[in-house]
C-alpha positions in Angstrom: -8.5 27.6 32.1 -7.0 24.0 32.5 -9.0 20.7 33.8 -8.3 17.3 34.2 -10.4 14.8 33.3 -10.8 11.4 34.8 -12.9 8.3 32.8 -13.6 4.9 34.2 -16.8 3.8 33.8 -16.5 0.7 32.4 -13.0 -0.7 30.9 -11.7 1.9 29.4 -9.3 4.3 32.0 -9.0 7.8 30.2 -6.8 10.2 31.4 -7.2 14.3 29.1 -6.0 17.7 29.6 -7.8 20.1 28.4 -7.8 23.9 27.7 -10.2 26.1 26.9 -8.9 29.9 25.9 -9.7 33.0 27.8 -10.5 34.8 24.7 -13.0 32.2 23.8 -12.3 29.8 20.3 -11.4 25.9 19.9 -10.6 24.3 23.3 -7.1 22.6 22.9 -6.8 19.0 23.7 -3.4 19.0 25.5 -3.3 15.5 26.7 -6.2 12.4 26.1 -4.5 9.3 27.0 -6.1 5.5 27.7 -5.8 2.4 28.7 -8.1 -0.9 28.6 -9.0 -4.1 30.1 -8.8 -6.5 28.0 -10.8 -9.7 29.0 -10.0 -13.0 27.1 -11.9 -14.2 24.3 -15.1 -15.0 25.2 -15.2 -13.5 28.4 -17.0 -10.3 29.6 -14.7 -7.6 32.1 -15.8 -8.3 35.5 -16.4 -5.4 37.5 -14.1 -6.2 40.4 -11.2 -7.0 38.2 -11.8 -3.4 36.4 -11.9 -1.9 39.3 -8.4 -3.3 39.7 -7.3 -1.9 36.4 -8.1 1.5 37.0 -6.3 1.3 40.0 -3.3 0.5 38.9 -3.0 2.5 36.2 -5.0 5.7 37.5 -1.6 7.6 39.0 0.5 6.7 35.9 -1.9 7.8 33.6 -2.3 11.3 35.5 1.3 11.8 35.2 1.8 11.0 32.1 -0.9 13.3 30.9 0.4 16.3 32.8 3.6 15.7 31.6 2.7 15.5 27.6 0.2 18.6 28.4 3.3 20.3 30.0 1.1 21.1 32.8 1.9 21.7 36.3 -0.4 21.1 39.3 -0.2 24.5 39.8 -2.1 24.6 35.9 -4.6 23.2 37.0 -8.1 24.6 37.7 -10.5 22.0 38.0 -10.7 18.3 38.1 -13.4 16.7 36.4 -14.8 12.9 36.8 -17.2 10.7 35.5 -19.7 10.8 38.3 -22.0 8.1 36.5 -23.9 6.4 34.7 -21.6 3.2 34.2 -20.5 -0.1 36.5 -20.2 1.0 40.4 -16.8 -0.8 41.0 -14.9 1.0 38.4 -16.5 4.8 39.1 -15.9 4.2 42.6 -12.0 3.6 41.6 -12.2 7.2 39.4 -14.5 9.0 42.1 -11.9 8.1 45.2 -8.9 9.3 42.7 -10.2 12.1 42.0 -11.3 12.6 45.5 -7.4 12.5 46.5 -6.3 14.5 43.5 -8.8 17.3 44.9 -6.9 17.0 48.1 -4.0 16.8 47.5 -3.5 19.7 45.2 -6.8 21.8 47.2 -8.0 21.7 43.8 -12.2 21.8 42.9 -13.7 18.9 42.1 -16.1 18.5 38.9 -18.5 15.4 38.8 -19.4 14.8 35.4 -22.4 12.7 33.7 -20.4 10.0 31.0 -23.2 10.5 28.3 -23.2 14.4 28.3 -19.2 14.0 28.1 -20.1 12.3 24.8 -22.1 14.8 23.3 -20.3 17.9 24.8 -16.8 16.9 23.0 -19.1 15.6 19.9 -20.2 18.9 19.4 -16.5 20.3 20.2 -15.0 18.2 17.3 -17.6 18.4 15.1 -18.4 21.8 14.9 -22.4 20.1 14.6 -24.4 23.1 16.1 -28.1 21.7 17.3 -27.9 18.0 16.0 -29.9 15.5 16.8 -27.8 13.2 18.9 -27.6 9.4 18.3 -25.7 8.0 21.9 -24.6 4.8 20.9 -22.5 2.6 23.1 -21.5 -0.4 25.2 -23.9 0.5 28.3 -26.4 3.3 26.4 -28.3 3.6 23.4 -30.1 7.2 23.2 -31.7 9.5 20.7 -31.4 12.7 22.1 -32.0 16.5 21.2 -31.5 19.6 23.2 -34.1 22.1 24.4 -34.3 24.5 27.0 -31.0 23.9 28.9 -31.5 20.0 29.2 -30.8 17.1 26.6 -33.9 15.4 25.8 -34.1 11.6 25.8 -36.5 11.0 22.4 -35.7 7.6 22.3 -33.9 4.9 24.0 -33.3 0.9 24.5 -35.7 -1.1 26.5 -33.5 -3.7 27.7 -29.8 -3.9 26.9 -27.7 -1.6 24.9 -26.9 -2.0 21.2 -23.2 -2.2 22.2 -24.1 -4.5 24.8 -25.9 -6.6 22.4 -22.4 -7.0 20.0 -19.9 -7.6 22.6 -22.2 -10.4 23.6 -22.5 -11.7 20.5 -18.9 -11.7 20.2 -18.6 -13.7 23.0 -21.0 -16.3 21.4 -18.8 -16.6 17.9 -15.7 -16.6 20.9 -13.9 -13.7 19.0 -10.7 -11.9 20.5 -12.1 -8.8 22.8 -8.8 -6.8 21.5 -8.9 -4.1 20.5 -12.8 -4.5 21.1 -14.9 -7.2 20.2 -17.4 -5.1 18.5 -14.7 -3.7 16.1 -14.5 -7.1 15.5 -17.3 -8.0 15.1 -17.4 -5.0 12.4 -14.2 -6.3 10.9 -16.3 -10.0 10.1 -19.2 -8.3 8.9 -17.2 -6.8 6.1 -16.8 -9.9 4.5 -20.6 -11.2 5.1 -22.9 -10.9 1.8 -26.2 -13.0 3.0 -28.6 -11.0 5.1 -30.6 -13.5 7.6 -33.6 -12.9 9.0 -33.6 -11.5 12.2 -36.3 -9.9 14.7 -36.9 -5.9 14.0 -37.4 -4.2 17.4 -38.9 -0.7 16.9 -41.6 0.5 19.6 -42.4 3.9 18.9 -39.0 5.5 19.5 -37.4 2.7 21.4 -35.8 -0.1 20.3 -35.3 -3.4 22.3 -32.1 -6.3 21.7 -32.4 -8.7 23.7 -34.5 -10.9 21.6 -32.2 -10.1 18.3 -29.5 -11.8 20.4 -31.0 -14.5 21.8 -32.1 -15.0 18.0 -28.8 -14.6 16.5 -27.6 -17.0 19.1 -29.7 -19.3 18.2 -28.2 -19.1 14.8 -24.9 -19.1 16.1 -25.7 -22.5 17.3 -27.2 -23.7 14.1 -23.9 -22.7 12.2 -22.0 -24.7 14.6 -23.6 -27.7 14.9 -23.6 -27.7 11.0 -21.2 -25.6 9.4 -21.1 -27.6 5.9 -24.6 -28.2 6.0 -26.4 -24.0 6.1 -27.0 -22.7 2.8 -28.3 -19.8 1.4 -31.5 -20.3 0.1 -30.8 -17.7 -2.4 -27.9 -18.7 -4.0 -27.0 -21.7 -2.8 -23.5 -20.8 -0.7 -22.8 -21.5 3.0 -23.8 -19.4 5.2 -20.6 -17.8 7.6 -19.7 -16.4 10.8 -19.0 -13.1 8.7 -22.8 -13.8 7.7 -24.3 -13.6 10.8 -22.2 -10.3 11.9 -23.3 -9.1 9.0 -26.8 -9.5 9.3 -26.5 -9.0 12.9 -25.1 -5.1 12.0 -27.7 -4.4 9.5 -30.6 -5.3 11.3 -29.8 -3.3 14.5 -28.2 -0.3 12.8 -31.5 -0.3 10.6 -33.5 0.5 13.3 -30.9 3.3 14.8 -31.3 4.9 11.4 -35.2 4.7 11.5 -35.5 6.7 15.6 -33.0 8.9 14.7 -34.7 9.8 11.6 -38.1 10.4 13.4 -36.2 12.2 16.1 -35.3 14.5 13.2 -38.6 14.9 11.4 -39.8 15.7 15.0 -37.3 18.2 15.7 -37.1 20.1 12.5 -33.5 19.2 12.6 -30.7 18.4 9.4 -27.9 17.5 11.7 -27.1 14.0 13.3 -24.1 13.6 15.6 -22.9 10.0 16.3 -21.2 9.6 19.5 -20.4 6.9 21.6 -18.2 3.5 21.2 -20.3 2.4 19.1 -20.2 5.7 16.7 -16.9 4.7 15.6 -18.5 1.9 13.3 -17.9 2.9 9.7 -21.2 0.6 8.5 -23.7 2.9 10.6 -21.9 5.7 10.0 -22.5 5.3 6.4 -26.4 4.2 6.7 -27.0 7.3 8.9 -25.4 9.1 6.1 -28.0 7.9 3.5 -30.3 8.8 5.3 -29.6 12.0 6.1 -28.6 12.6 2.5 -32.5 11.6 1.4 -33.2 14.5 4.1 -30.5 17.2 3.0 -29.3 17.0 5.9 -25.6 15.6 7.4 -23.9 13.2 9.7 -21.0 14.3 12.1 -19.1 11.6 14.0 -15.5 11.5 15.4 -13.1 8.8 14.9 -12.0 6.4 17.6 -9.9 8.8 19.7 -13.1 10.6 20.9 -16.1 8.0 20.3 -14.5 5.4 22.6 -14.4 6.5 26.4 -12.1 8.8 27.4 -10.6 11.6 29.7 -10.6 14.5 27.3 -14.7 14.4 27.0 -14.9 14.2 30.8 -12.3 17.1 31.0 -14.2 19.3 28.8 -17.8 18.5 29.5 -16.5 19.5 33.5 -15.1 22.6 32.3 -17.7 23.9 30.8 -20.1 23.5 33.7 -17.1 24.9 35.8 -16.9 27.7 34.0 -20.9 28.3 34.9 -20.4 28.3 37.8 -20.8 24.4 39.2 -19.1 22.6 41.6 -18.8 19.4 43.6 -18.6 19.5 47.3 -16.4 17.2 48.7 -18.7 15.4 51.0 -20.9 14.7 47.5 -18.4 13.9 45.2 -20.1 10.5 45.5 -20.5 8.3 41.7 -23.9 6.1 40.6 -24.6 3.5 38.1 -28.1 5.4 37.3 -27.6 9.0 35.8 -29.8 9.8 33.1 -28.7 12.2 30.5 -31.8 14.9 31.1 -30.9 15.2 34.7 -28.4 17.4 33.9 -29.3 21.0 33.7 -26.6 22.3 30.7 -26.4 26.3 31.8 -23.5 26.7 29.6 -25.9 26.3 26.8 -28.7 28.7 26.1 
């Protein structure tokens, strides 16, 4: 079986093919294409001119994919969209193309929630069998494990997301938003070696980071009002841009590391999958690594072709509920800001 998958939450358009084998094994990725808006430096993406994005790129994209899948309409079985959670504007743009794909080709229609996307082509890539999931990304932060045909939310951010949090810092440092500021904001933090004190936001199993922002702000405005004048108190050197990213990344990914490693103890489980935007981050990949090491467990993450939004996981998180039997009427192929990862029952899982 074939489906197409459609991904616009926010501004990333993802465009996959996917295939899964009648005889059962590896689903083949036949097409996963993308595009992005790009904002200018310092700038956040407005919804409207997403929106705008997607839909001028949306029937490009489609036949682009089908024609490096080597597809047909014809091909395909199902068409699969990401029904929420995300910015309205832009999964409104993705709901009404799919809507006419549907249509147009009197094909079934699959609506698809954006986090379980994540996780469903995790686990795909992976191989990771029952891991405890860590959902990291511009608009979500979860800690998530799966019982009884639903994934459970263990822990989650109070206020904004962790992604959220870095791509608004990059904004404050005015840092390019290509490819993506928080890569960039990675790439500076690479070359930071003083750790700043920063507020440490663990509730239980939530974490909140708004306040580390408006603290790192803060110091943001510090640096710039004096930047030959900050040093070190340690050793006496000036303290950086790089600095702050730095100390900005290990603070927040410190307390990633300590839910997920709760979640874990709570859960009996020696698997953690990364997935998300922010799961392409080398740094908290390799703190979630030492701490699963310490555990005997392991980490499984994906690299940026299937961390960062895209078609492919929308195509194949559809499929499989497809495949159980699930469907979206047309006259409720709606989309929605607000879709929680546990609302969806998962009956291709047992």
């Amino acid at each position: 079986m074939i489906a197409l998958g459609l991904e616009g939450s926010a501004n990333k358009l993802g465009v996959g093919v996917i295939l899964h084998p009648p005889k059962g094994g590896p689903a083949r990725i036949l097409a996963n294409l993308r595009r992005t808006f790009v904002s200018p430096p310092g700038e956040g993406f407005l919804p409207k001119d997403t929106a705008r994005h997607h839909r001028t790129w949306v029937v490009r994209l489609v036949k682009q994919a089908l024609q490096k899948a080597g597809a047909t309409i014809d091909d395909v079985d199902c068409i699969c969209y990401t029904k929420g959670p995300g910015m309205g504007a832009p999964l409104q743009s993705v709901a009404l193309s799919a809507r006419l794909l549907s249509l147009l080709w009197d094909t079934k229609l699959v609506g698809v929630n954006h986090c379980v996307g994540h996780i469903e082509m995790g686990r795909e890539i992976t191989g990771a069998q029952n891991p405890v999931v860590l959902y990291v990304s511009g608009g979500n932060t979860q800690v998530i494990a799966y019982a009884s045909q639903r994934y459970r939310i263990f822990g989650e951010a109070l206020d904004i997301a962790v992604g959220n949090c870095l791509d608004r810092f990059a904004r404050t440092l005015n840092i390019s938003n290509d490819p993506a500021p928080g890569f960039n904001i990675e790439q500076m933090a690479k070359k930071g070696k003083h750790l700043l004190d920063l507020p440490y936001a663990v509730k239980g199993m939530d974490c909140s980071f708004s306040g580390i922002l408006a603290s790192i702000d803060l110091l943001a405005t510090r640096l710039e009002r004096d930047p030959a004048g900050w040093k070190d108190e340690t050793d006496g050197d000036l303290v950086t841009r790089e600095d702050l990213c730095f100390s900005l990344q290990e603070t927040v990914f410190a307390m990633l590391v300590e839910i997920t490693e709760r979640a874990m103890a709570h859960v009996g489980s020696s698997q953690v999958l990364i997935v998300g935007g922010v799961g392409c981050n080398e740094r908290l990949q390799e703190m979630m690594g030492i701490m699963a090491k310490d555990r005997g467990g392991s980490v499984y993450a994906t690299d940026e072709r299937f961390c960062i939004d895209n078609g492919i996981m929308i195509a194949h998180a559809g499929l499989l509920a497809y495949k159980s039997g699930f469907i979206t009427p047309l006259e409720v192929s709606t989309c929605t800001q607000r879709f929680r990862t546990d609302e969806v029952l998962v009956k291709w899982r047992t």
